[in-house]
C-alpha positions, 0 to 999 in steps of 0.5 A: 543488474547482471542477468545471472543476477536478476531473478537472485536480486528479486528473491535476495529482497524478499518479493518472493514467497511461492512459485509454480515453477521456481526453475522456469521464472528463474530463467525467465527472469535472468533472461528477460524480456518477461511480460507479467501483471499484477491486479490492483481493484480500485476500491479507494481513489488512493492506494497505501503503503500496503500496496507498495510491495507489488508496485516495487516489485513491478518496478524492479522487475521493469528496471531488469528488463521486464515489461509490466501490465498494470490491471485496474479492475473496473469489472471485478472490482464490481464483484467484490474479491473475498480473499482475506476478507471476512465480510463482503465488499462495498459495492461500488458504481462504475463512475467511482470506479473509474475515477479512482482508477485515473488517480490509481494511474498517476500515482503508479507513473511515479513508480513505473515507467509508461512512455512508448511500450514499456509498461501498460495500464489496462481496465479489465472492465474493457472485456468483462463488462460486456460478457456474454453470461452463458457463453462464459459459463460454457467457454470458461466455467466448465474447466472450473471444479466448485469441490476444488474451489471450495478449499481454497483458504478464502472461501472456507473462511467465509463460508464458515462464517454466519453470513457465509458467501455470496455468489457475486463473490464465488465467481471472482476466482472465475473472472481474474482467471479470465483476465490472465487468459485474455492478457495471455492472448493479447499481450502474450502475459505468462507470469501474474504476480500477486499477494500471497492471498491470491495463490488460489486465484493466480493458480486458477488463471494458470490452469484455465490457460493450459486447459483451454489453450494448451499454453504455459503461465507461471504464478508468483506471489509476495509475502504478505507483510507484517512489522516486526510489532505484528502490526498490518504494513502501513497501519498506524494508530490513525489509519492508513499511510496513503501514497495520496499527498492529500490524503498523508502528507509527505511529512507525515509519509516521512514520519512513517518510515522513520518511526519504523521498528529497529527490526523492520529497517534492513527489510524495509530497505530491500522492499521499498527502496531502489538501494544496492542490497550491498550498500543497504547492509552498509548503511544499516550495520553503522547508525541506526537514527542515520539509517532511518534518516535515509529510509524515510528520505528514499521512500519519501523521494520515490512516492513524493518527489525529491523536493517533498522529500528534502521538506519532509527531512528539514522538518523532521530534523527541527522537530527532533531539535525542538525547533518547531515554531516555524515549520510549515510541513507538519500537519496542521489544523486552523481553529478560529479564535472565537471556537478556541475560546471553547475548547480545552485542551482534550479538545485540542487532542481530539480535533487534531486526530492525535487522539481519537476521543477524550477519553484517550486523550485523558489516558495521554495526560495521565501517562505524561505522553501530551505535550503543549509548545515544548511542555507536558500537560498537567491539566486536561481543563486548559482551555485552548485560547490560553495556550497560543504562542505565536498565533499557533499551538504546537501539540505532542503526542509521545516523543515523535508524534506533532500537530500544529494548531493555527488560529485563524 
C-alpha cells in the first residue's frame, strides 16, 4: 500500500465515520508509524462478528505500517460501559474477567500480528484496580464537567429511563479516558479508534490529555453497522455469530456470510476481507451466487484458518447440490434411539434450535418451510424414530438453513 494511499484505503472501506482532526489522521496515517488503541471489555469468553469492524481496522492499519495496542478492560469491565445500553450491565467477578481475556487474546492473534513489538495486548486492570480513590478524583476528575457529560447521548438515555444510571456507571467516561492518558504516557498512543457509540468517551480521553498534559490525541470512530434488512451485524435468528469455533462452527460462520443480503456483498468485502478494493469491485460486478462463495471462503480463512474454510465451502457446496447425507460439517445434534421413540418432529425442530419453540416450529410446517431428508413436512405428529435414514435425519428450515440428527 502506497503511503499517499493509506489513510484513502482506510476511508474508501468504509472504517471511518468521525474524526477529530481529519487533516492530521490523514497524514498520520499516510506517513506511518502511528501507535493507536482500541478497547474490547471482556464481557463474554467469545467475541462476535459485530466485533469484527474494529478488529479489522486494526489489522489494516497494522499491515499499512501502524502498531495496535489491544486494551482488555479487566478494570472497566467491573464498571460497566452504558453507551448503547438501556439497562446496566452484568457484573462480572475479576476470574471471569481474566479468563475471558485469555480466549479474547487468541482469537485476536488470528487477526493481528504479536511476534516482537508489533502489537500489544494490555489489561487496564494493571492501573485501574489499584487506584488511589481520592487522588484520582483530585488528579483527574477535576477536568471533568458532569453538566457537559450529561449530554452526551448515552447518558441521557438512560437517565431518561425508570431505573435511570448508576453511578458505577457515571464514572466509565472517567476511567477509559484515564487509559488513553496513561497509554499516551507509556506507549506514546495518540490515536484511540472505537464505535461510533464511543465518540463522547474517546473525546473525553483526548481533552484529559491536552489538560493535563498539554499533549495532542486524536479520536476516530467506525460506523456503527447494520444489514441492509435493518438487522444488528451478526445477529440471526438463533443468536450471535461468535468468532469461537465452539460457540459457531466454521460452517455455520460460512453460512453467515454467504446468506449475506445482496446489498451487503460489496460492503462486506471492503470491511471484512483483506481483498483489493479493485479486485472486490471485479468480483462483485460478475456473479452474485460466486461473489458470495468467495466472501464466505475469506471470512471463514481469516477467523478460522484455510483448512476450516476449505470444509466449510465443500460442505456448503453438497448442501446446495442436495448431497447431504454424508457430510460431517453441518451442525449436529445426537439423540438416543430410545429418546427418538418419543419425540415428533416439532420436537426434532426445536431440539436442534432451528426452531425456538413449537409453536414456530408448527408456523414452519404451515408455511411449507421444514423439511426432512430432502421432503417437506405434511404432519407435525411424525414421530422421529420413523424418520431415520442411514442412521441419521437431515432437517431443513427454508431453502438454506440444515441440521443433521444422529442417533446415538
Amino acid at each position: 500500500m502506497q503511503n499517499k494511499k493509506k489513510y484513502d484505503s482506510i476511508k474508501q472501506r468504509g472504517f471511518i465515520q468521525q474524526q477529530s482532526d481529519e487533516k492530521e489522521i490523514e497524514k498520520m496515517i499516510n506517513e506511518g508509524g502511528v501507535t493507536f488503541y482500541v478497547g474490547f471489555d471482556p464481557t463474554a469468553d467469545s467475541m462476535h462478528v459485530g466485533h469484527l469492524l474494529p478488529i479489522m481496522a486494526m489489522a489494516h492499519l497494522q499491515r499499512a505500517g501502524h502498531k495496535p495496542i489491544a486494551i482488555i478492560g479487566g478494570g472497566t469491565t467491573m464498571i460497566g460501559d452504558p453507551s448503547g445500553k438501556t439497562e446496566m450491565r452484568k457484573i462480572l467477578s475479576r476470574d471471569e474477567i481474566e479468563a475471558n481475556g485469555k480466549k479474547l487474546l487468541e482469537q485476536l492473534k488470528r487477526y493481528l500480528d504479536f511476534s516482537g513489538d508489533k502489537a500489544l495486548f494490555i489489561n487496564n486492570a494493571d492501573w485501574l484496580i489499584n487506584l488511589n480513590y481520592i487522588e484520582f478524583l483530585r488528579d483527574v476528575g477535576k477536568y471533568f464537567r458532569v453538566n457537559e457529560m450529561v449530554k452526551m447521548e448515552a447518558y441521557k438515555l438512560r437517565l431518561a429511563r425508570e431505573e435511570g444510571l448508576s453511578f458505577l456507571e457515571f464514572n466509565y467516561q472517567l476511567l477509559q479516558a484515564y487509559d488513553f492518558l496513561v497509554l499516551f504516557e507509556r506507549y506514546g498512543c495518540n490515536l484511540q479508534m472505537g464505535g461510533d457509540d464511543q465518540w463522547g468517551n474517546i473525546l473525553a480521553g483526548v481533552d484529559l490529555i491536552r489538560k493535563s498534559k498539554g499533549g495532542t490525541a486524536y479520536a476516530l470512530t467506525f460506523p456503527l453497522l447494520t444489514t441492509a434488512s435493518g438487522g444488528k451485524m451478526g445477529k440471526t435468528e438463533s443468536g450471535a455469530v461468535w468468532l469461537d469455533a465452539k460457540r459457531t462452527s466454521p460452517y455455520e460462520y460460512y453460512q453467515y456470510w454467504i446468506n449475506s443480503d445482496d446489498r451487503d456483498v460489496e460492503k462486506f468485502f471492503k470491511l471484512f476481507t483483506f481483498l483489493a478494493v479493485e479486485d472486490i469491485s471485479k468480483i462483485c460486478g460478475q456473479d452474485l451466487r460466486n461473489a458470495k462463495e468467495i466472501l464466505a471462503y475469506e471470512t471463514t480463512k481469516i477467523t478460522h484458518g484455510e483448512k476450516e474454510a476449505d470444509q466449510a465451502r465443500e460442505a456448503s457446496q453438497k448442501l446446495f447440490s442436495g448431497n447431504v447425507e454424508d457430510l460431517k460439517n453441518i451442525p449436529t445434534t445426537k439423540i438416543s434411539a430410545n429418546d427418538l421413540e418419543s419425540l415428533t418432529v416439532l420436537d426434532l425442530f426445536v431440539t436442534s434450535g432451528l426452531c425456538s419453540s413449537k409453536s414456530e416450529a408448527r408456523k414452519l410446517i404451515s408455511a411449507s418451510g421444514a423439511y426432512v431428508n430432502g421432503q417437506s413436512v405434511e404432519s407435525e405428529s411424525q414421530i422421529g424414530a420413523s424418520l431415520v435414514k442411514n442412521g441419521s435425519i437431515i432437517l431443513r428450515k427454508g431453502k438454506k438453513t440444515f441440521h443433521k440428527i444422529i442417533i446415538a
